[in-house]
Each structure stands twice: as structure tokens, then as C-alpha cells.
N, CA, C and O of each residue as an XYZ file, in Angstrom:
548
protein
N      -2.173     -8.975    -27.075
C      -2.212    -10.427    -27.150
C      -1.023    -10.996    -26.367
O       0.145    -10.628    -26.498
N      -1.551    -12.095    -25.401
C      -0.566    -12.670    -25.230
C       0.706    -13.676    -25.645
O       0.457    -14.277    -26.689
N       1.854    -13.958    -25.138
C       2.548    -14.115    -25.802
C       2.732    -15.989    -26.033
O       3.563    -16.637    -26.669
N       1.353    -16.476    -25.059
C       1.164    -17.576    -24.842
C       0.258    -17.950    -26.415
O       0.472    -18.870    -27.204
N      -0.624    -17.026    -26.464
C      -1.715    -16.904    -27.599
C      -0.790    -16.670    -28.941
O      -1.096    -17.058    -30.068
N      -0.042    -16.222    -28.718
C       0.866    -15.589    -30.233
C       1.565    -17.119    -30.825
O       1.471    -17.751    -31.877
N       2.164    -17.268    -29.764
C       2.875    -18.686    -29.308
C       2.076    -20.041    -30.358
O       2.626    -20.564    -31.327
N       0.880    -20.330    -29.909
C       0.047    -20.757    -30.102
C      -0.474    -20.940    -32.120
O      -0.724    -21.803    -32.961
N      -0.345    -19.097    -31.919
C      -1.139    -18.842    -33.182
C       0.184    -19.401    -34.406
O      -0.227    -19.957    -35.424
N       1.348    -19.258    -34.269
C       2.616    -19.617    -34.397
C       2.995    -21.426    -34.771
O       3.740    -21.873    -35.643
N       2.114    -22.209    -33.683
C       2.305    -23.580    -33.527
C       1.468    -23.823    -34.889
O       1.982    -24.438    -35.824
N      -0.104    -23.210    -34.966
C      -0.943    -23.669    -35.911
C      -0.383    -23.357    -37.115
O      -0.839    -23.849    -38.147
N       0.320    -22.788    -37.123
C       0.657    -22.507    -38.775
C       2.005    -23.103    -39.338
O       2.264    -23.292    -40.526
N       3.030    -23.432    -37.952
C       3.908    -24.587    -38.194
C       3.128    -25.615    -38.416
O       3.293    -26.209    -39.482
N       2.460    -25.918    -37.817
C       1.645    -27.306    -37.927
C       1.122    -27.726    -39.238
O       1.291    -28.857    -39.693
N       0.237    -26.418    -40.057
C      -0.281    -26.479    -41.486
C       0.535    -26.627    -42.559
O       0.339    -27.314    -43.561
N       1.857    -25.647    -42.173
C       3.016    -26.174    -43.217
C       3.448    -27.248    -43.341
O       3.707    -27.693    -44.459
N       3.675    -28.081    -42.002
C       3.798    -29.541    -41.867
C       3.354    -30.209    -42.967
O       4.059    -30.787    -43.793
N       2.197    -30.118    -42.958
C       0.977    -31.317    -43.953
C       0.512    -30.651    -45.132
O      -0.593    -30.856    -45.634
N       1.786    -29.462    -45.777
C       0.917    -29.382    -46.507
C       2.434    -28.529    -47.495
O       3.288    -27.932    -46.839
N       2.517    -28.594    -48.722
C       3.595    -28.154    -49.510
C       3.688    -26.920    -48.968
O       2.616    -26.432    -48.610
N       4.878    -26.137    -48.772
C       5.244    -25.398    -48.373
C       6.049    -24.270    -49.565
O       7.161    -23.794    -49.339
N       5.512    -24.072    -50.415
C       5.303    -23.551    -51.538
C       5.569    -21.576    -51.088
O       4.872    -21.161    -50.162
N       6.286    -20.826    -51.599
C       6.228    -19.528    -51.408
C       5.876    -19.473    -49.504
O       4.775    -19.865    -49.120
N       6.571    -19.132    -48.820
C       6.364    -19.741    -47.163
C       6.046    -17.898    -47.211
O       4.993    -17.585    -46.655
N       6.727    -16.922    -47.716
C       6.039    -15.573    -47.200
C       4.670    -15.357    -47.491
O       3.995    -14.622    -46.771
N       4.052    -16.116    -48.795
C       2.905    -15.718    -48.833
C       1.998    -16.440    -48.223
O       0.986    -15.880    -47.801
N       2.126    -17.382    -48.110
C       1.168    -18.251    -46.761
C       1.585    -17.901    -45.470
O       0.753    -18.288    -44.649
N       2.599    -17.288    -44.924
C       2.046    -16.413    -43.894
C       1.913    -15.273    -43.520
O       1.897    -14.966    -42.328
N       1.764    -14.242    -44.722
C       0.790    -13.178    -44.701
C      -0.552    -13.443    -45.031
O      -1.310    -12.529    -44.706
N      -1.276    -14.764    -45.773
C      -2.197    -15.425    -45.791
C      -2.966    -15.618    -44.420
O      -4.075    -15.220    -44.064
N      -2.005    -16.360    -43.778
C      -2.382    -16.677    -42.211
C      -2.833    -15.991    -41.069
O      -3.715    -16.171    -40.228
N      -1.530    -14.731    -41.402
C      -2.485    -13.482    -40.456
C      -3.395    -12.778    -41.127
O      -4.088    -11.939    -40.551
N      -3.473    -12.967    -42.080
C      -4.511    -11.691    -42.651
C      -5.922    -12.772    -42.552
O      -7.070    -12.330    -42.619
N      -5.656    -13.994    -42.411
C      -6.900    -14.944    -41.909
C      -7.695    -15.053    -40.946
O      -8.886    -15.315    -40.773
N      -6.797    -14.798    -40.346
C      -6.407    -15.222    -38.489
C      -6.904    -14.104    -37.828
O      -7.522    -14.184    -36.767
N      -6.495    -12.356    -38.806
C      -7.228    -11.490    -38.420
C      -6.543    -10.853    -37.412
O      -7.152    -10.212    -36.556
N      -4.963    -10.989    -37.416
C      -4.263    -10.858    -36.550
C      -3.379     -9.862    -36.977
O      -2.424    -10.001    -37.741
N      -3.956     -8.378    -36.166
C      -3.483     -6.890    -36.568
C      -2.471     -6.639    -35.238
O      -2.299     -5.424    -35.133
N      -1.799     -7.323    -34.267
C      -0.783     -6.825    -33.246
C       0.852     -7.003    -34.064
O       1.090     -7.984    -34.769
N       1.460     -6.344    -33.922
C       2.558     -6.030    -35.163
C       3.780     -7.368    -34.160
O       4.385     -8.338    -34.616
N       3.742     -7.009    -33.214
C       4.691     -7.948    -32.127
C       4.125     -9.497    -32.644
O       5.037    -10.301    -32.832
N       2.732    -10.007    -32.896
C       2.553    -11.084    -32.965
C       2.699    -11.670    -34.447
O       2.927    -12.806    -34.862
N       2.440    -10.229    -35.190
C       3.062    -11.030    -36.786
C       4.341    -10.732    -36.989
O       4.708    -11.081    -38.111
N       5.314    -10.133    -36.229
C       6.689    -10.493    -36.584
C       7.415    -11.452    -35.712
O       8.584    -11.660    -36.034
N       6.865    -12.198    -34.470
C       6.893    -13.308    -33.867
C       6.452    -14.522    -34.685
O       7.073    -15.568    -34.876
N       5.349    -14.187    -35.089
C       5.605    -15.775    -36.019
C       6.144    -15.740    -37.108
O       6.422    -16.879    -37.483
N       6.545    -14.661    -38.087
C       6.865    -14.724    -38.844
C       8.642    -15.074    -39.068
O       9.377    -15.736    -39.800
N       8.699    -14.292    -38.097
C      10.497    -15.023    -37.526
C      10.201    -16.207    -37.240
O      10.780    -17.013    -37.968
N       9.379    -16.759    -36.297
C       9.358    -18.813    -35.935
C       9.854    -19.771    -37.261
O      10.817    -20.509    -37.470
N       8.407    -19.256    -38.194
C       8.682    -19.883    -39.246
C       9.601    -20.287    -40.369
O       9.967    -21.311    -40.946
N       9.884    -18.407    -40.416
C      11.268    -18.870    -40.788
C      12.161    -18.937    -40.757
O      12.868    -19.318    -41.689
N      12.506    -18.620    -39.746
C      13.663    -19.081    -37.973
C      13.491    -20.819    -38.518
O      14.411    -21.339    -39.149
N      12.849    -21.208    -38.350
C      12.726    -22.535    -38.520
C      13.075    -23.470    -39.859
O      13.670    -24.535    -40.017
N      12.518    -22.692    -40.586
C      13.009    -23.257    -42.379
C      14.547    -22.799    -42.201
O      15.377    -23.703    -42.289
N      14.869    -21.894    -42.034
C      16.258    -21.527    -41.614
C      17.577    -22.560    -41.142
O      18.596    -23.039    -41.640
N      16.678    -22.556    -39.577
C      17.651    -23.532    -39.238
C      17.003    -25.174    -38.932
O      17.315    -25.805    -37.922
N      16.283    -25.582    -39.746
C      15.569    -26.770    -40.090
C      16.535    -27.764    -39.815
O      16.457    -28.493    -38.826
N      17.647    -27.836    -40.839
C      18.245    -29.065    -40.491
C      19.200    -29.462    -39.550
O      19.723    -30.574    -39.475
N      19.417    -28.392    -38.762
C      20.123    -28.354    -37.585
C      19.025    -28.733    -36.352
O      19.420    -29.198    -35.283
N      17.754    -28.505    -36.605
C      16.488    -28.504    -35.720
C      16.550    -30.125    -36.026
O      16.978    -30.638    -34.992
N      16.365    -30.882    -36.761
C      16.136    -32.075    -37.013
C      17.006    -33.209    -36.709
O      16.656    -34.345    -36.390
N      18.304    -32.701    -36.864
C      19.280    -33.587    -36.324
C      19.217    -33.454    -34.765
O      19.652    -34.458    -34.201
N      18.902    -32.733    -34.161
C      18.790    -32.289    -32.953
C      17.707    -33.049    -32.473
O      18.050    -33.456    -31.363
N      16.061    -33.629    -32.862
C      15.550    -34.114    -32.532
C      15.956    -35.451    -32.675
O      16.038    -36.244    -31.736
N      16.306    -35.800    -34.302
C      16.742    -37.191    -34.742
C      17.671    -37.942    -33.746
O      17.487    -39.151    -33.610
N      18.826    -37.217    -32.915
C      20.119    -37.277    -32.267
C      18.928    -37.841    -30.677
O      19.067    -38.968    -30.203
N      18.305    -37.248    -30.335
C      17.748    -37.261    -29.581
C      16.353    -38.603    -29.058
O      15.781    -38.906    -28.011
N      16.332    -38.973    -30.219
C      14.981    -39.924    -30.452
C      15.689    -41.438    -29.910
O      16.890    -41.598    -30.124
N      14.984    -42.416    -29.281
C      15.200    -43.795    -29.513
C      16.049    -44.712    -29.905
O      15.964    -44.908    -28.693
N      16.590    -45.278    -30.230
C      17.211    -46.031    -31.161
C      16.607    -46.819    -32.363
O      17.011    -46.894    -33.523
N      15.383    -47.461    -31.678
C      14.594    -47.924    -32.681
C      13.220    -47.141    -33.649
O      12.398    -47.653    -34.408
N      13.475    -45.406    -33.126
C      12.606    -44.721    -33.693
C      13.422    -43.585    -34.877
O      14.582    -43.175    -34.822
N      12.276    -43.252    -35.995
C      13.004    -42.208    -36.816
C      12.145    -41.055    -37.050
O      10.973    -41.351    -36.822
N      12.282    -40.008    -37.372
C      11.578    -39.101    -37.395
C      10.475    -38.770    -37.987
O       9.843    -37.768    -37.651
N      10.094    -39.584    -38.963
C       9.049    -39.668    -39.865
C       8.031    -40.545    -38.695
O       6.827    -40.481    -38.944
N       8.469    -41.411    -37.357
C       7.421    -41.944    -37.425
C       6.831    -40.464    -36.263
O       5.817    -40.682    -35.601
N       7.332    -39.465    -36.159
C       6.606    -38.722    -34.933
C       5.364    -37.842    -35.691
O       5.303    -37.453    -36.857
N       4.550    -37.704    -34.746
C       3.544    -37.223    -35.089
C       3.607    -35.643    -35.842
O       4.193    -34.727    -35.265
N       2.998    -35.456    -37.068
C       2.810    -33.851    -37.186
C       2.693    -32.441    -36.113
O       3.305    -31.381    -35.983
N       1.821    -32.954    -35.618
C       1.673    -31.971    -33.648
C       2.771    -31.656    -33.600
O       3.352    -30.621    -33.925
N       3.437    -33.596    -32.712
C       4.180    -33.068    -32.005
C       5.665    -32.838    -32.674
O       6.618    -32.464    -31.990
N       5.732    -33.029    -33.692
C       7.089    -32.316    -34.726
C       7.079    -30.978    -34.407
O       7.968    -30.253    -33.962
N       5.708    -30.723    -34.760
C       6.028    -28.933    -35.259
C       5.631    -28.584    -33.701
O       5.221    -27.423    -33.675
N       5.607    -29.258    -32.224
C       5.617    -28.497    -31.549
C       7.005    -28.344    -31.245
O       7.419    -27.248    -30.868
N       7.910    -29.511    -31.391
C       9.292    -29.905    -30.857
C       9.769    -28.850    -31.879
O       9.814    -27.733    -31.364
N      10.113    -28.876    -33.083
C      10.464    -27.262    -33.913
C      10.238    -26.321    -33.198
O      11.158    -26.212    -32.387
N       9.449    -25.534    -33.062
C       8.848    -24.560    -32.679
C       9.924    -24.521    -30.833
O      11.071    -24.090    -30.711
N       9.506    -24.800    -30.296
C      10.523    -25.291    -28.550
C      11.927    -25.122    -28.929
O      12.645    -24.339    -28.307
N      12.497    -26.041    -30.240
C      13.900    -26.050    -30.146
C      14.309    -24.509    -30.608
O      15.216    -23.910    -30.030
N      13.546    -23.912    -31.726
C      13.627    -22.784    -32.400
C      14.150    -21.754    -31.599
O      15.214    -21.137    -31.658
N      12.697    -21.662    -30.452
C      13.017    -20.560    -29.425
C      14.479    -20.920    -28.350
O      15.378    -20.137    -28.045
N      14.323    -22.278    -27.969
C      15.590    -22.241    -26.812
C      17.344    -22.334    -27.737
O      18.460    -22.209    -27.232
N      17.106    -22.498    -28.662
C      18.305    -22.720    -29.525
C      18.586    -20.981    -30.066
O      19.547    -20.233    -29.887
N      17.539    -20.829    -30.639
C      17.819    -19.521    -31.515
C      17.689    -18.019    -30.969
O      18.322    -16.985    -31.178
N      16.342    -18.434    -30.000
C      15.852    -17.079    -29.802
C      15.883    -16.582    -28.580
O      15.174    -15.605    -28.339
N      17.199    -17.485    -26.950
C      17.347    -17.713    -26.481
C      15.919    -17.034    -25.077
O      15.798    -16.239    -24.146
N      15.349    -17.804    -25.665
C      13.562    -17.892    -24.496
C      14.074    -18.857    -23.520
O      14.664    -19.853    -23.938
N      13.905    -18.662    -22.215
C      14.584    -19.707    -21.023
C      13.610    -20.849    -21.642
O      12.450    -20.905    -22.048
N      14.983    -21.942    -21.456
C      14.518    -23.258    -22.007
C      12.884    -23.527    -20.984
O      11.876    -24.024    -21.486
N      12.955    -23.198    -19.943
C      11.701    -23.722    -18.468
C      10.579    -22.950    -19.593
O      10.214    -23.670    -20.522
N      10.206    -21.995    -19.561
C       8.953    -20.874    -20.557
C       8.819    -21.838    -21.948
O       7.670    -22.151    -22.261
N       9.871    -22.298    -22.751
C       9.838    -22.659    -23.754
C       9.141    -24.184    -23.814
O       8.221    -24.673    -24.469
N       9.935    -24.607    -22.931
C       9.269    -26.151    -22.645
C       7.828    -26.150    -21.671
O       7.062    -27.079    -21.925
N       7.630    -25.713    -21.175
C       6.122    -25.298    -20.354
C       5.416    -24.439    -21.399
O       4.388    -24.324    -20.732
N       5.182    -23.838    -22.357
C       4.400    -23.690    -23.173
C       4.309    -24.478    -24.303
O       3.319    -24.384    -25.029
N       5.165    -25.202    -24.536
C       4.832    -26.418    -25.788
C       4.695    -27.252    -25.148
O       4.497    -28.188    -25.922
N       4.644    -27.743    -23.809
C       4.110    -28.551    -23.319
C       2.479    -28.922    -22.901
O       1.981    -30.034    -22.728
N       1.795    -27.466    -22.798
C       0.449    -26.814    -22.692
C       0.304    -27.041    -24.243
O      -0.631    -27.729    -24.653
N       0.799    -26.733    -24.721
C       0.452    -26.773    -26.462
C       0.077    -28.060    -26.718
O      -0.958    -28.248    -27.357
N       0.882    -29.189    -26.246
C       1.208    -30.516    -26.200
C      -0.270    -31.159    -25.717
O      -1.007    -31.918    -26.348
N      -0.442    -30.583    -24.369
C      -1.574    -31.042    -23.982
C      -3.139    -30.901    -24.856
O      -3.945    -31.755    -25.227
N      -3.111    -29.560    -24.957
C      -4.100    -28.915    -26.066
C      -4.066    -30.047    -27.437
O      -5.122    -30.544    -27.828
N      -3.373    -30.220    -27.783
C      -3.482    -30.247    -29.199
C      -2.956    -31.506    -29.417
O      -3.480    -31.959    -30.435
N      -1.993    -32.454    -28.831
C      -1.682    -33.579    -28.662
C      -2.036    -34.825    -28.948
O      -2.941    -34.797    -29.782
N      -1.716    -36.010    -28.615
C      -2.518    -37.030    -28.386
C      -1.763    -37.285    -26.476
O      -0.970    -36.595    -25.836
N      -2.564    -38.700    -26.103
C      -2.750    -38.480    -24.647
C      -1.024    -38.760    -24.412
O      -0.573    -38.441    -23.312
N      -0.100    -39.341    -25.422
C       1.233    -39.631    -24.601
C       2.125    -38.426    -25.495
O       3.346    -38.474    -25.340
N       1.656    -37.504    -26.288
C       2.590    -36.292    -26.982
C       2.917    -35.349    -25.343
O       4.129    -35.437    -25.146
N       2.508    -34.854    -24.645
C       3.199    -34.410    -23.240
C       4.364    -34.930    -22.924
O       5.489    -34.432    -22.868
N       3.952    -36.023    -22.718
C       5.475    -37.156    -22.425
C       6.590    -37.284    -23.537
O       7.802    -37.401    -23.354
N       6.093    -37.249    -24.397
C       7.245    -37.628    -25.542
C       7.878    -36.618    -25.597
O       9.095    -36.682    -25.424
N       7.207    -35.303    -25.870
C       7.548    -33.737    -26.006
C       8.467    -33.221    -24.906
O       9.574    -32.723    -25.110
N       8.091    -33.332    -24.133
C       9.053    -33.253    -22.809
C       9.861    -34.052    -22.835
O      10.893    -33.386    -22.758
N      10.254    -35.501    -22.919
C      11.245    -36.326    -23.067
C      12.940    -35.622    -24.120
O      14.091    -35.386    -23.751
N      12.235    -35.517    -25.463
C      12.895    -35.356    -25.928
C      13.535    -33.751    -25.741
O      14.741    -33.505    -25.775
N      12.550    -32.820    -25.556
C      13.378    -31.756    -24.944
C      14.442    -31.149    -24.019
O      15.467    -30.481    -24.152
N      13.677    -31.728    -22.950
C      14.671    -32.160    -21.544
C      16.381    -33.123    -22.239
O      17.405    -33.002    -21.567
N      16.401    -33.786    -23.262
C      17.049    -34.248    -23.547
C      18.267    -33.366    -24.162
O      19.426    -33.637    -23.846
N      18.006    -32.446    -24.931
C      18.333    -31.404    -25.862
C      18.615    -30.471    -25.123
O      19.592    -29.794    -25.444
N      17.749    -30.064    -23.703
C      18.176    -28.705    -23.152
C      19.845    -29.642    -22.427
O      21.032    -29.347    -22.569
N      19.320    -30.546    -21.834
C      20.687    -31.308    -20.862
C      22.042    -31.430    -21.600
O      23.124    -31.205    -21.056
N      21.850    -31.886    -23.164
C      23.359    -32.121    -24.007
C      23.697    -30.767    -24.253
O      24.862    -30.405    -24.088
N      22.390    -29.587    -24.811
C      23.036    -28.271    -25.471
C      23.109    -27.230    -24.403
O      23.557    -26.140    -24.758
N      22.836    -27.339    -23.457
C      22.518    -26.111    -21.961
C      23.755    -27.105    -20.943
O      24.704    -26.618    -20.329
N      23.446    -28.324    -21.000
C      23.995    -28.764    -19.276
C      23.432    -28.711    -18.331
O      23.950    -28.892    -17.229
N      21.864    -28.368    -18.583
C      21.162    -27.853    -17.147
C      20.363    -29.338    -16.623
O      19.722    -29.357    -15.573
């Protein structure tokens, strides 16, 4: 499996935790792969680190977007998508050091997929923002 597809399989299940109590997080995602049907050992210990790579460093992930947002916007008003795609992006270029370019070009495809028509733009906005203050690039 690819690592675009893993990636992916990873976003959907950030995404479900999103909207939905997040109650015992190991057993909903051994739930997920054993759903999902997903027997490659690389792709269930890839998401399984995302996720909770992410509950992990959550509130450092959030101030990071929050720091990053508008002036007149707050984080509650961004979309579920594109939250848990912007998590998921910061996770890898912050934590799991994935070149920020791979990281942001696949949640950006994610973005498109799964999005609404201006989540590309926003998603990228605020990233590019985050790689420039925490990279310099």
C-alpha cells in the first residue's frame, strides 16, 4: 500500500474522531483497521502513531493553527475536513519530520478529495504559514 493511500486511510479516521467522542482512542483504532481490513503492518503502525502523535501533541498542534488563523477567525469556526487535515500535515512536518513540500502536497490532494471548493486554499494558506514561522523556508 501506498503511502499516499495509508496517508489517506489515516485522514479518515482523524476525521471520525473529530465528530465523534473520542472515548478509549486504542480501541477505535484497532476497530478501524480491523474494518478497513487493513492487514499491511507499516500502514497500521502509521496511523496508529498519527493519531496518537496527534492527541499527544494536540495542543501544541492547535495553537499552531489558532496562531496562524485570521484575526477575525477562531478555530471552532474551521471545518471538520479541513481541521483534521491541517492536524494530520502539522503532525507529520512538526513531529515526524516528512519534508514539509510531500506533507503539504498530500493534504492538499486530500483537501481537494474531500474538501469543500475553498478548503485547498485555506489548507495551504495556513500551512505555508506554519512551515515559514517554524522552518523559515
Amino acid at each position: 500500500m501506498k503511502r499516499s493511500a495509508i496517508r489517506e486511510l489515516a485522514f479518515r479516521l482523524i476525521y471520525s474522531l473529530e465528530i465523534q467522542k473520542q472515548e478509549n482512542l486504542e480501541e477505535q483504532i484497532e476497530l478501524y483497521i480491523e474494518c478497513e481490513g487493513i492487514e499491511e503492518n507499516n500502514a497500521k503502525e502509521y496511523i496508529k502513531d498519527a493519531v496518537l502523535g496527534i492527541k499527544e501533541h494536540i495542543e501544541d498542534i492547535q495553537n499552531l493553527i489558532k496562531k496562524n488563523l485570521k484575526a477575525d477567525w477562531e478555530i471552532d469556526r474551521i471545518s471538520k475536513i479541513d481541521l483534521s487535515l491541517l492536524k494530520l500535515a502539522i503532525y507529520e512536518i512538526k513531529y515526524k519530520e516528512i519534508p514539509y513540500k510531500v506533507a503539504i502536497n498530500e493534504c492538499l490532494e486530500l483537501a481537494k478529495k474531500y474538501g469543500e471548493e475553498n478548503s485547498k486554499n485555506f489548507v495551504n494558506g495556513i500551512l505555508a504559514s506554519i512551515v515559514k514561522e517554524e522552518i523559515g523556508d
